[in-house]
C-alpha positions as CSV (number, residue, x, y, z in Angstrom):
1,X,-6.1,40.1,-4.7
2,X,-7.7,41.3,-8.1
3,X,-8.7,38.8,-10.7
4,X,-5.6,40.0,-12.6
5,X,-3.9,38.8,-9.8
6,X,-6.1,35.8,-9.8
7,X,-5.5,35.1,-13.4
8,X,-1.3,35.2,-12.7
9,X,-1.6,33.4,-10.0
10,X,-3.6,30.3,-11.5
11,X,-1.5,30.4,-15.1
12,X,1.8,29.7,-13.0
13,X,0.3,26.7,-11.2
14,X,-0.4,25.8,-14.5
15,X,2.9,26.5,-16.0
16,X,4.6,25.0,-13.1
17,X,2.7,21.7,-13.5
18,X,4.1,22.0,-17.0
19,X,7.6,22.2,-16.1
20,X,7.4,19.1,-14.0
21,X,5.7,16.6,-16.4
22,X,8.9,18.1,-18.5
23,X,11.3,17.1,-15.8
24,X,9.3,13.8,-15.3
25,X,9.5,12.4,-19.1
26,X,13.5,13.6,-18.5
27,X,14.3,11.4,-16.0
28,X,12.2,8.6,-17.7
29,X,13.7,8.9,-21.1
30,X,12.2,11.1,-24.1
31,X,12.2,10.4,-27.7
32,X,13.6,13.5,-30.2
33,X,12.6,14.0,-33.7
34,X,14.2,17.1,-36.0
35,X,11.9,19.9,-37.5
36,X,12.9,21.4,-40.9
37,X,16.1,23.6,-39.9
38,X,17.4,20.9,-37.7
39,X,15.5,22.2,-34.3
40,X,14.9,19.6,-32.4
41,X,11.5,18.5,-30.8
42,X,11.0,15.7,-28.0
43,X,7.9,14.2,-26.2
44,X,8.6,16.5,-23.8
45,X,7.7,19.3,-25.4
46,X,4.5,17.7,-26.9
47,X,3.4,16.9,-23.8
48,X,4.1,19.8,-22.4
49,X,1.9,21.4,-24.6
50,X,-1.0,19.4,-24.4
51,X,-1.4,20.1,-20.4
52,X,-1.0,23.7,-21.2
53,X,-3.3,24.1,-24.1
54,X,-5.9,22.0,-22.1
55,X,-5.5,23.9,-18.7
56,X,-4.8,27.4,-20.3
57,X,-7.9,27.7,-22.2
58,X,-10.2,25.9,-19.3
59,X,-9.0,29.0,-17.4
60,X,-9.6,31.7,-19.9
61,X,-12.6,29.6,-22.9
62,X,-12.6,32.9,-24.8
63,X,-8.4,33.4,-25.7
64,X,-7.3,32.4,-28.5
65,X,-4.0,30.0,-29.0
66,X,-0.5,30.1,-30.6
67,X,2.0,27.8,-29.6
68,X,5.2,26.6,-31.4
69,X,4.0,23.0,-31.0
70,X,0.1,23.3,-31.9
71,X,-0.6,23.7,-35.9
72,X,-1.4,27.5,-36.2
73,X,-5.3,28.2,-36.8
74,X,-6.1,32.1,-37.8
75,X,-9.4,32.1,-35.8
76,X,-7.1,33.6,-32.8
77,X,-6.5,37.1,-35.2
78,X,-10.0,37.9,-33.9
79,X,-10.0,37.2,-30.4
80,X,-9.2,40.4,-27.9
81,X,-6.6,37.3,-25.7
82,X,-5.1,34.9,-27.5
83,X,-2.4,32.5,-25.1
84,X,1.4,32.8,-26.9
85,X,3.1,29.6,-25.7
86,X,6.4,27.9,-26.1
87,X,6.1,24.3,-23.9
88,X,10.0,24.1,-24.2
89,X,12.2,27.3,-25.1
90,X,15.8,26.3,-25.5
91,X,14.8,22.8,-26.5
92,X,18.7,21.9,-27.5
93,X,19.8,22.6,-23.7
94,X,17.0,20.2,-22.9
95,X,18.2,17.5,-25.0
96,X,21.8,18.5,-23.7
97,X,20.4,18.0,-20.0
98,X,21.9,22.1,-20.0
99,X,19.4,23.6,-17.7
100,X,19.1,26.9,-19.5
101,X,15.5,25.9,-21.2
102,X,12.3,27.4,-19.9
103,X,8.7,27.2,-20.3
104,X,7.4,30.3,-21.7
105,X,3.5,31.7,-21.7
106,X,2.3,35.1,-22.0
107,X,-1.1,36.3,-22.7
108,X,-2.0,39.2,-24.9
109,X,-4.8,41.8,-25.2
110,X,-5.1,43.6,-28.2
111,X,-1.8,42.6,-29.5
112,X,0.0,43.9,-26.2
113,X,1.7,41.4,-23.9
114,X,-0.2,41.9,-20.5
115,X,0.3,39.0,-18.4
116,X,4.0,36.6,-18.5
117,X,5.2,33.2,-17.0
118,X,8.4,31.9,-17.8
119,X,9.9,29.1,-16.0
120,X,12.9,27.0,-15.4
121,X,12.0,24.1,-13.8
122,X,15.7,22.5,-13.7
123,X,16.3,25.6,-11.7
124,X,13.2,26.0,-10.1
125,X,13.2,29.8,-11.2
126,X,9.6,31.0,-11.4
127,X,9.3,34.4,-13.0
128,X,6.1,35.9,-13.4
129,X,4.8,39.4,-14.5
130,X,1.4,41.2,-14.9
131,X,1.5,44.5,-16.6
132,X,0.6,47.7,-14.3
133,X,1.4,45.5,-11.2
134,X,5.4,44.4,-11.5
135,X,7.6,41.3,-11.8
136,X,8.5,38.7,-9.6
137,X,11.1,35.8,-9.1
138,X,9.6,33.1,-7.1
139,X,7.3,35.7,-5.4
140,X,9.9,37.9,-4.5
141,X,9.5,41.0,-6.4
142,X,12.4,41.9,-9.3
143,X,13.7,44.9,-10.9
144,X,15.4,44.7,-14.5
145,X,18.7,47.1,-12.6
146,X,22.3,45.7,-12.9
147,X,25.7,48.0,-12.2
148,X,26.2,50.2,-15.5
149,X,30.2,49.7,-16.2
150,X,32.6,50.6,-19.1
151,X,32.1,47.1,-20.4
152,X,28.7,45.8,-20.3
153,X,27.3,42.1,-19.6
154,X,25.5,40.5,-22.1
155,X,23.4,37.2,-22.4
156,X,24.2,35.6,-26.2
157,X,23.1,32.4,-27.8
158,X,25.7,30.1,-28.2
159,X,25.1,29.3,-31.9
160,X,25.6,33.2,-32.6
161,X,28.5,33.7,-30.3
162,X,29.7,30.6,-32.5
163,X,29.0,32.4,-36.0
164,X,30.6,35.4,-34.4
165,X,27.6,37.5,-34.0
166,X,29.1,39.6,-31.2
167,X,32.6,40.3,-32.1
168,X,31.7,43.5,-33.7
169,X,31.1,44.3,-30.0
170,X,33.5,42.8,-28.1
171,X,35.7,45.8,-27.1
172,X,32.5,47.2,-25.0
173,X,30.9,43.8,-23.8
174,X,31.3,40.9,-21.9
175,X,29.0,38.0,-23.5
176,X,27.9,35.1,-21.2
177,X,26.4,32.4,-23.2
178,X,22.4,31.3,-22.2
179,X,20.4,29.0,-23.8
180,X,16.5,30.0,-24.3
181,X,16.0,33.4,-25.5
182,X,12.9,33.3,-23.0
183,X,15.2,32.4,-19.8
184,X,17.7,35.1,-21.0
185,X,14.7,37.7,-21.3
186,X,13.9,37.0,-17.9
187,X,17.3,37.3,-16.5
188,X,17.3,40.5,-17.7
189,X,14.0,41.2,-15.7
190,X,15.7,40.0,-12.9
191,X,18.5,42.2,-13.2
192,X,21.1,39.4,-13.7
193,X,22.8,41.4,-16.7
194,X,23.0,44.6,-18.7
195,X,21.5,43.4,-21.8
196,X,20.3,41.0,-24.3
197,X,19.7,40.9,-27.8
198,X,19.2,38.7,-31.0
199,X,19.7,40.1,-34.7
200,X,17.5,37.5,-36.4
201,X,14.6,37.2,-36.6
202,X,12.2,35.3,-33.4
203,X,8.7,34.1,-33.3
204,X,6.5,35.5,-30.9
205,X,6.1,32.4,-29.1
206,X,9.8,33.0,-28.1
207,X,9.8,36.0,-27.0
208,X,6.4,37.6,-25.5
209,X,6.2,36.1,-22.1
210,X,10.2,37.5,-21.5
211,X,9.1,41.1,-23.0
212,X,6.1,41.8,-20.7
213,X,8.4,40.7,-17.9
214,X,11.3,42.9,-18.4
215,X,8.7,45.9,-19.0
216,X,6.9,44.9,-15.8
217,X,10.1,44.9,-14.0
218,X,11.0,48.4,-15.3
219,X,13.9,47.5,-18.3
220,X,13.0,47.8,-21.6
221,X,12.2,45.6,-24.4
222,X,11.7,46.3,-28.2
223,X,13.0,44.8,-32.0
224,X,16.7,45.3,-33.0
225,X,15.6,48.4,-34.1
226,X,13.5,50.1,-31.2
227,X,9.8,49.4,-32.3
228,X,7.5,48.5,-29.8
229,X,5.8,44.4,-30.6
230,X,2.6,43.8,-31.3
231,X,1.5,40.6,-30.7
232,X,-0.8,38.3,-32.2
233,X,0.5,38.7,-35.9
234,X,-0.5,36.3,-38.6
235,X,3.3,36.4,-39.7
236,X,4.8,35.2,-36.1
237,X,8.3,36.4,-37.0
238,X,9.7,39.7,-35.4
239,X,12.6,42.1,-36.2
240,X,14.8,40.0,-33.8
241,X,14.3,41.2,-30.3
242,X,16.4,43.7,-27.6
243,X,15.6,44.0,-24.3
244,X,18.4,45.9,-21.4
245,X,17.9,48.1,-18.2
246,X,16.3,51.1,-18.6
247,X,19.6,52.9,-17.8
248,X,21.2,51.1,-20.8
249,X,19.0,50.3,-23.4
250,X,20.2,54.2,-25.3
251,X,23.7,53.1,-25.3
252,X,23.1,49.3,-26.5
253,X,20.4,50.3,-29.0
254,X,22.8,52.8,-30.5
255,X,26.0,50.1,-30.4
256,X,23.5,47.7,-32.6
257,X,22.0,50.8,-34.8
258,X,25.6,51.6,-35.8
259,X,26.3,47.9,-36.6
């Protein structure tokens, strides 16, 4: 085992930890406040955060941090690792007891998402990925391959399947609602469905620990408009996010192009 290796290894334990103090404060009862747009944040997810910033940079002192629950501090645009963390991704299905939410952590090297973590502890689904190595589900490994039909399956958020986001589609696609964009990213790594994709614009946090794994497991993942990420901005917001099977991301990226 390599320290890369090492490295994966250790930030799951950590990640898992996470996910069970989550699962612990939701059986005991959690408090919920509402950000600016009406997204909700718990004690939970504050919590949640606190282990991982404290554990995370004990395990690598030299990365910086961005997290959706820690106050942003630009020092990170200087570091060659900076941590991209969401404690709670999907933090409406968590509030919902829906278990579609998902701890998320990726870390990035020179703006290039290199190592990913993104778990769902009320599934107990643990996928991890480390770029040049591969992708794994609970330590089996996973390839981002599912049977290419006439109509396609595709994971959608249920607030844009509510404002109708994926009619302009629906003669070619089969949409299954998903909560966290982070869980759905990693279903797609797992070869669970065709494609996934989001037209609006995401913050990194949600995002880069689901892109490195469906690139580790061989799919691919880019903005709605084909361009590579590159992480570690000062503006956190991308040009929403697609990510599909190798075999179909041509055919979806042109269905979206030609929206």
């Amino acid at each position: 085992m390599n320290i890369d290796e090492v490295l994966l290894q250790s930030t799951a334990d950590i990640v898992r930890q996470a996910g069970a103090i989550i699962e612990q404060i939701a059986e005991a009862g959690f408090e919920t406040e509402y950000k600016e747009r009406h997204d909700p944040v718990t004690t939970a997810d504050h919590a949640a955060n606190d282990y991982l910033k404290e554990h995370l940079l004990a395990l690598l002192p030299e990365a910086g941090w961005l997290s959706e629950e820690t106050r942003d501090n630009a020092d990170r645009l200087d570091k060659e690792y900076v941590w991209i963390v969401d404690p709670i991704d999907g933090t409406k299905e968590f509030v919902q007891r829906v278990p579609q939410y998902a701890v998320s952590v990726a870390l990035a090297r020179n703006g290039e998402a290199i190592l990913g973590v993104v778990y769902n502890p009320a599934n107990g689904e643990c996928f991890t990925a480390l770029k040049g190595a591969g992708a794994w589900l609970n330590d089996e490994a996973m390839k981002a391959e599912h049977p290419s039909k006439q109509r396609l399956t595709v994971l959608g958020s249920r607030s844009e399947m509510k404002r109708g986001e994926f009619e302009p589609f629906q003669d070619v696609m089969d949409v299954a609602a998903v909560g966290s964009i982070a869980y759905k990213l990693a279903l797609i790594a797992a070869g669970r469905a065709n494609a996934t994709f989001s037209l609006g614009p995401k913050n990194e946090w949600d995002i880069a620990a689901g892109v490195i794994l469906v690139q580790a497991a061989g799919g691919r993942a880019t903005d709605k408009a084909g361009a590579e990420f590159t992480f570690n901005q000062r503006d956190t917001l991308t040009n929403g996010i697609f990510a599909a099977t190798s075999e179909d991301f041509p055919r979806v990226l042109e269905l979206i192009k030609g929206r």
